[in-house]
ZAKE-961188 format. One record per residue (C-alpha): chain; residue in three letters; x, y, z; residue number from 0. Coordinates in nm, 4 decimals, padded with zeros to 6 digits. Each point is the difference from the previous one (the first is absolute). Layout:
N
chaine=A	residu=Ala	X=X	Y=Y	Z=Z	num=NUM .
...
END
This chain:
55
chaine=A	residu=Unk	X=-03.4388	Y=10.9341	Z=-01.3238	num=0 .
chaine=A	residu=Unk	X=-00.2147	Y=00.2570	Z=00.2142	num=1 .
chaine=A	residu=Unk	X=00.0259	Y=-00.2023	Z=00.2999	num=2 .
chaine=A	residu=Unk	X=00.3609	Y=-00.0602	Z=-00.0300	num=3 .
chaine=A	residu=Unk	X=00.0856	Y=00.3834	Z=-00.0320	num=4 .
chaine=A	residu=Unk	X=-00.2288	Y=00.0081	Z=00.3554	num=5 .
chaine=A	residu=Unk	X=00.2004	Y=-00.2855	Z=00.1695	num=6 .
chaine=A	residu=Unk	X=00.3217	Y=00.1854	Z=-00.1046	num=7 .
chaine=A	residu=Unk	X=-00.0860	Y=00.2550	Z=00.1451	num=8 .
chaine=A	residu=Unk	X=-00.1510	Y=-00.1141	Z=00.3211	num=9 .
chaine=A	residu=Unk	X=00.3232	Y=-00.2020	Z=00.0162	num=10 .
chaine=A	residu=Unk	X=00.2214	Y=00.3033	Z=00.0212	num=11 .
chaine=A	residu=Unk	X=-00.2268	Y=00.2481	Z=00.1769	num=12 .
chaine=A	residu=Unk	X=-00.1449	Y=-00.1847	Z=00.2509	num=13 .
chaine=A	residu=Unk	X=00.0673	Y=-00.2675	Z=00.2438	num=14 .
chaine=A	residu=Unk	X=-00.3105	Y=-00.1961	Z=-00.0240	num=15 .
chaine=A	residu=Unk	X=00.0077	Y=-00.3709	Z=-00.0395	num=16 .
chaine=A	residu=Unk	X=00.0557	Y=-00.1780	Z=-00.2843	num=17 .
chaine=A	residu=Unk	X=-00.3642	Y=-00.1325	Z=00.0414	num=18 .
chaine=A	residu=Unk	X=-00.1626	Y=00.3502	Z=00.0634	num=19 .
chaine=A	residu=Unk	X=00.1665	Y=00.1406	Z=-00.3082	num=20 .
chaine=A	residu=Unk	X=-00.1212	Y=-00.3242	Z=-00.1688	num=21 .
chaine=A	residu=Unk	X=-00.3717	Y=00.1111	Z=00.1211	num=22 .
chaine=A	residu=Unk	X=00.0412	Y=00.3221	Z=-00.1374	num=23 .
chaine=A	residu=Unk	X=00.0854	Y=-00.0561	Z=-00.3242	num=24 .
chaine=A	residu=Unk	X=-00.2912	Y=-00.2745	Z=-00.0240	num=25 .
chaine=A	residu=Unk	X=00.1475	Y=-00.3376	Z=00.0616	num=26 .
chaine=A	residu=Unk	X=-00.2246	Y=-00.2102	Z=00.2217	num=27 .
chaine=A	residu=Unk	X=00.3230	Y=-00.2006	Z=00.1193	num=28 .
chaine=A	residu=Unk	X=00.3574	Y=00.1145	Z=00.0326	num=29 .
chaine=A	residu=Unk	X=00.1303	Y=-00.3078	Z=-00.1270	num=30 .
chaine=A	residu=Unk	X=-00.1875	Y=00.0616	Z=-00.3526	num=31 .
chaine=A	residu=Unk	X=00.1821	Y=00.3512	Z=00.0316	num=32 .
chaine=A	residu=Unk	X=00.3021	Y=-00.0835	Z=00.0393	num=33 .
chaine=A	residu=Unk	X=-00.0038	Y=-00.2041	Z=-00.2623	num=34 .
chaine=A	residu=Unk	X=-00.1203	Y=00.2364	Z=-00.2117	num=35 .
chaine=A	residu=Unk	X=00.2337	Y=00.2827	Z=00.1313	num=36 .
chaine=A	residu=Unk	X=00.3265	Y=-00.2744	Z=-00.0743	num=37 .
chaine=A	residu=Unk	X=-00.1438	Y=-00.0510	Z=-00.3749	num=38 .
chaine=A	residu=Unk	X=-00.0365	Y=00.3851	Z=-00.0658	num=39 .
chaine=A	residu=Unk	X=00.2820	Y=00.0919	Z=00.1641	num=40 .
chaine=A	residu=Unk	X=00.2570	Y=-00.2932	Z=00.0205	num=41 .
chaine=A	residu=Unk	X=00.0112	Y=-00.0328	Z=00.3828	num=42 .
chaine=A	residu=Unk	X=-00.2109	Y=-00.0073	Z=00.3220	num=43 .
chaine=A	residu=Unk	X=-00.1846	Y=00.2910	Z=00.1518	num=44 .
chaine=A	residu=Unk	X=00.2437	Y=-00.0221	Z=00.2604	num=45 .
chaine=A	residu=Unk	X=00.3044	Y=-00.0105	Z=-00.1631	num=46 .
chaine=A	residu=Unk	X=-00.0800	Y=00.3068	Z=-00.1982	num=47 .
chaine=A	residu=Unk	X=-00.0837	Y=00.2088	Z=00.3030	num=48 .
chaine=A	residu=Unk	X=00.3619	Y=-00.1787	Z=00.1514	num=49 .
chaine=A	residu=Unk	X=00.1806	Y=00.1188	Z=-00.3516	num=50 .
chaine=A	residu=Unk	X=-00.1328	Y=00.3425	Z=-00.0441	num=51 .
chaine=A	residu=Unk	X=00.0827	Y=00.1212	Z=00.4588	num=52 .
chaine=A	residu=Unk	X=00.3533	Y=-00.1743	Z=-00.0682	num=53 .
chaine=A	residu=Unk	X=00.0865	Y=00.2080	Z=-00.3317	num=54 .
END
């Protein structure tokens, strides 16, 4: 839940990767985090940066 609030965050704030942020919030691989992220959240890491810069 932690490292989901980070990635949010991340997401919006900065433009890192989707594989730096995944670094950061202490996933080894970016694929294991963004599977994660879609469970918690209900889409991709990169959809929900897309979503929140079109609102």
């Amino acid at each position: 839940m932690i490292r989901m609030e980070k990635a949010k965050k991340l997401l919006i704030a900065t433009s890192l990767s989707i594989g730096e942020i995944s670094v950061q919030c202490g996933y080894g691989d970016y694929r294991v985090f963004t599977k994660a992220f879609k469970k918690a959240e209900g889409c991709t890491p990169s959809q929900y940066r897309r979503d929140f810069y079109e609102e």
